[in-house]
C-alpha positions in Angstrom: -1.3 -2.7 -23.1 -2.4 0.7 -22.7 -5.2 1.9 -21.1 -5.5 5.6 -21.0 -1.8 6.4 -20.7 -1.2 3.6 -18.3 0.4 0.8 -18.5 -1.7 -2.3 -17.6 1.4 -4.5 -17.3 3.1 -2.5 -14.7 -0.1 -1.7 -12.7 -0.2 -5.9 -12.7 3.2 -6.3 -11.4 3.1 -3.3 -9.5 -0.1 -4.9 -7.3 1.2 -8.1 -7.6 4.5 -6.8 -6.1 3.0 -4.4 -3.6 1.3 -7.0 -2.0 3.9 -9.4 -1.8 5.6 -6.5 0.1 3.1 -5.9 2.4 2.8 -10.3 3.0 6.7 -9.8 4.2 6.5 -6.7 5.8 2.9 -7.6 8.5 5.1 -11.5 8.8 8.4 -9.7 10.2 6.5 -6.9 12.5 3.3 -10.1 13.3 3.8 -9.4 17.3 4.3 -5.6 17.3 0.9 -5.5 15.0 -0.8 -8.1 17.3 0.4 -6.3 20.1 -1.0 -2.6 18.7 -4.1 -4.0 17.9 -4.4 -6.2 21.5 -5.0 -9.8 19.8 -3.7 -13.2 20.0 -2.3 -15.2 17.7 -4.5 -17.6 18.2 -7.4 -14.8 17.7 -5.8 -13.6 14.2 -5.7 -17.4 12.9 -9.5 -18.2 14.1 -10.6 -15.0 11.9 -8.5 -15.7 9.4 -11.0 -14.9 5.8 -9.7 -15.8 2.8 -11.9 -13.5 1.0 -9.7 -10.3 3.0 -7.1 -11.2 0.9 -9.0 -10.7 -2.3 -10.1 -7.3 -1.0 -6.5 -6.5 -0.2 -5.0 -7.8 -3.9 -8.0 -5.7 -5.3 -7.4 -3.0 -3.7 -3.6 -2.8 -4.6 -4.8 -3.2 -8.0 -6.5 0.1 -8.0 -3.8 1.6 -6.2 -1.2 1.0 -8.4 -3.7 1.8 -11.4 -4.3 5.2 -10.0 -0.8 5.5 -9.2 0.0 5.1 -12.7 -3.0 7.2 -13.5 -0.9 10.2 -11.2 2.4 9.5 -12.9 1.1 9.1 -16.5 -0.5 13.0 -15.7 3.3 14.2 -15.0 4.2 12.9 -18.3 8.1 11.5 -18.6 8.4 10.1 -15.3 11.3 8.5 -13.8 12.6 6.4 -10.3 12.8 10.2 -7.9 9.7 11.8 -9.3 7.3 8.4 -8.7 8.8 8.2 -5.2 8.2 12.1 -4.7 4.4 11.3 -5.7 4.4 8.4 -3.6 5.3 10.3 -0.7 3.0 12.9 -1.9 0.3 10.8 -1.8 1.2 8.9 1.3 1.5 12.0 3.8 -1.8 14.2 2.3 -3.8 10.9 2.5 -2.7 7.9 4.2 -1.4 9.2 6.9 -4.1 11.7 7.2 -6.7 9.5 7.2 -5.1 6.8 9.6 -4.8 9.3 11.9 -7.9 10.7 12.2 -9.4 7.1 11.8 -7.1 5.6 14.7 -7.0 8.6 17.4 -11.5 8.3 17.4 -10.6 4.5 17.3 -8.3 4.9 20.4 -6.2 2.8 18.6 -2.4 2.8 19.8 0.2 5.0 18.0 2.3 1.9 17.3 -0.7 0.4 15.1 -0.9 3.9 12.5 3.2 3.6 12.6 3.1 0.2 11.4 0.1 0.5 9.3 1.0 3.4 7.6 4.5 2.4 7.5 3.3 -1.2 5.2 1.2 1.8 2.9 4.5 3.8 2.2 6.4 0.7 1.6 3.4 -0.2 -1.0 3.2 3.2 -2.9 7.0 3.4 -3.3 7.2 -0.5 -4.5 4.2 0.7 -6.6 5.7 3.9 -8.1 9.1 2.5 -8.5 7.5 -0.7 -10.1 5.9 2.0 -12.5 9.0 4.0 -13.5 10.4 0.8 -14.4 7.8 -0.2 -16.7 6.7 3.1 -18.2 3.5 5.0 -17.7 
């Protein structure tokens, strides 16, 4: 179960429940995203890969491991600090990065709010997800 001071139960469940978030957050905002990004439904479902949504239960996976990784360093962590470093983490380099990423994109402002909006929702599910378990 543990894995240099993490958890490897709750980084499961919290990847497992991260994306599960993220599933019902892009389903209830699907037309503002289609709309930020300028496709059709009917474009989205003619690229829809399968393998993207290995990449993207992967990649929660190694979120919420280094997640745990972060809270584990803090020591006895609970609900508020997790969500502190989840915010943390989320402002200095989600929201960093989107935004330099979209603006030489031209992307519009409404795809980094949503975007970044599904990656806060992920790293507080994740953190809280954590606090529960134990580091």
């Amino acid at each position: 179960m543990d894995e240099s001071g993490v958890n490897v139960i709750a980084v499961l469940v919290a990847g497992v429940a991260s994306f599960a978030f993220g599933a019902a957050y892009y389903m209830s905002l699907s037309k503002p995203w289609m709309a930020a990004v300028g496709k059709t439904e009917a474009e989205v479902k003619a690229n829809n890969n399968p393998m993207v949504f290995v990449v993207a239960i992967v990649a929660q996976l190694v979120m919420a491991y280094t997640m745990a990784r972060v809270m584990a360093w803090q020591g006895d962590m609970n609900i508020g600090a997790g969500i502190s470093i989840a915010i943390t983490l989320w402002v200095g380099f989600i929201v960093a990065s989107m935004a330099v990423n979209h603006g030489f994109q031209g992307a519009k402002r409404s795809l980094t709010i949503i975007d970044s909006g599904h990656w806060l929702g992920v790293l507080l599910v994740q953190s809280v997800v954590i606090a529960l378990f134990g580091v």
